[in-house]
Wavefront OBJ file of the C-alpha trace (Angstrom):
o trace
v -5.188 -72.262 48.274
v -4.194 -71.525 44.763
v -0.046 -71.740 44.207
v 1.190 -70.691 40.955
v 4.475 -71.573 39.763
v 5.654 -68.283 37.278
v 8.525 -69.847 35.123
v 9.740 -71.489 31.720
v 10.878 -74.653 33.179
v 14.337 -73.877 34.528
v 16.414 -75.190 37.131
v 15.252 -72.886 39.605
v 11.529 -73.435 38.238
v 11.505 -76.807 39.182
v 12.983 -76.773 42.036
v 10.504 -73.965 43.651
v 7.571 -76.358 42.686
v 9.460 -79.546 44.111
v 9.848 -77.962 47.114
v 6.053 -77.039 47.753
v 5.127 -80.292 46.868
v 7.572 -81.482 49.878
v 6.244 -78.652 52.433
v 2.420 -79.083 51.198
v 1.913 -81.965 54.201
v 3.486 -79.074 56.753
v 1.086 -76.721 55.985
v -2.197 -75.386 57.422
v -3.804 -75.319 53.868
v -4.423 -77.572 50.787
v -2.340 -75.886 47.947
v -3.401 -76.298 44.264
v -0.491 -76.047 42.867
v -0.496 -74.306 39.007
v 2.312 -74.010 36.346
v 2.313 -70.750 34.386
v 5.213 -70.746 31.495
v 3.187 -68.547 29.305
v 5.174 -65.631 29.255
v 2.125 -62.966 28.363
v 0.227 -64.841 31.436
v 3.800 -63.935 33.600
v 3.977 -60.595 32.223
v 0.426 -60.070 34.018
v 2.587 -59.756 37.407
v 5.562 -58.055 36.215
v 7.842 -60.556 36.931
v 11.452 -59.705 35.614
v 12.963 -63.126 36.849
v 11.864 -66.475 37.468
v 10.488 -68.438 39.048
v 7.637 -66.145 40.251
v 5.357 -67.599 42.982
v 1.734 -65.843 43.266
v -0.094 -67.015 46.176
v -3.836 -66.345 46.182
v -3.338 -63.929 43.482
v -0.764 -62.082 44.913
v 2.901 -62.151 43.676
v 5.062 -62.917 46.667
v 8.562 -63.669 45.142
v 10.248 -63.586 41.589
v 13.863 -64.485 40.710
v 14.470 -66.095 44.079
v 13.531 -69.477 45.825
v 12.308 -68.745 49.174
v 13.256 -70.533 52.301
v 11.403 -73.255 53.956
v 10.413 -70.253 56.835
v 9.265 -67.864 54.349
v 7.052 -70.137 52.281
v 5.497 -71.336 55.403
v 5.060 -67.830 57.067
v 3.503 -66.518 53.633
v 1.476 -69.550 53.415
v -0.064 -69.246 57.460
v -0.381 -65.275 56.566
v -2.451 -66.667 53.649
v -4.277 -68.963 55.980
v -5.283 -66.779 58.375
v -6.222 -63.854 56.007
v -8.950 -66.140 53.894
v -10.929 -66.734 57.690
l 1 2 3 4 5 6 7 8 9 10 11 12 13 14 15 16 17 18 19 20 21 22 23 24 25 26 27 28 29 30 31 32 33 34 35 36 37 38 39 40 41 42 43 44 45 46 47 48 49 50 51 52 53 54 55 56 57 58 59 60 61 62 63 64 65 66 67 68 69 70 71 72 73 74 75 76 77 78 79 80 81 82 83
């Protein structure tokens, strides 16, 4: 499953992509995990804050770092949708 990471490099950047890293073994997927700090290339999903996360293509947070539920609810939503 494709997992990008919208953000400059902040704080809050990092610590969205550290914590997929530590929920990847949790989950019901493989995650490819992807950095975007191009700005024009975060632009594409009008993102106003980061960090963004796009799952699959579709932008599922932005300015926020989801909880541990959330990320794995989105993630099993994800899961079952690509069957």
């Amino acid at each position: 499953m494709n997992v990008k990471v919208l953000g400059t490099g902040c704080s809050k950047c990092q610590a969205l992509e550290r914590k997929l890293m530590e929920l990847a073994p949790e989950l019901p997927v493989e995650l490819e995990i992807e950095k975007v700090t191009d700005i024009n290339k975060m632009m594409e999903y009008g993102i106003m804050m980061t960090p963004g996360l796009v799952i699959d293509g579709e932008l599922k947070s932005s300015g926020i770092i989801p909880s541990d539920d959330q990320l794995k609810s989105w993630f099993q939503e994800a899961a079952t949708h690509d069957r």
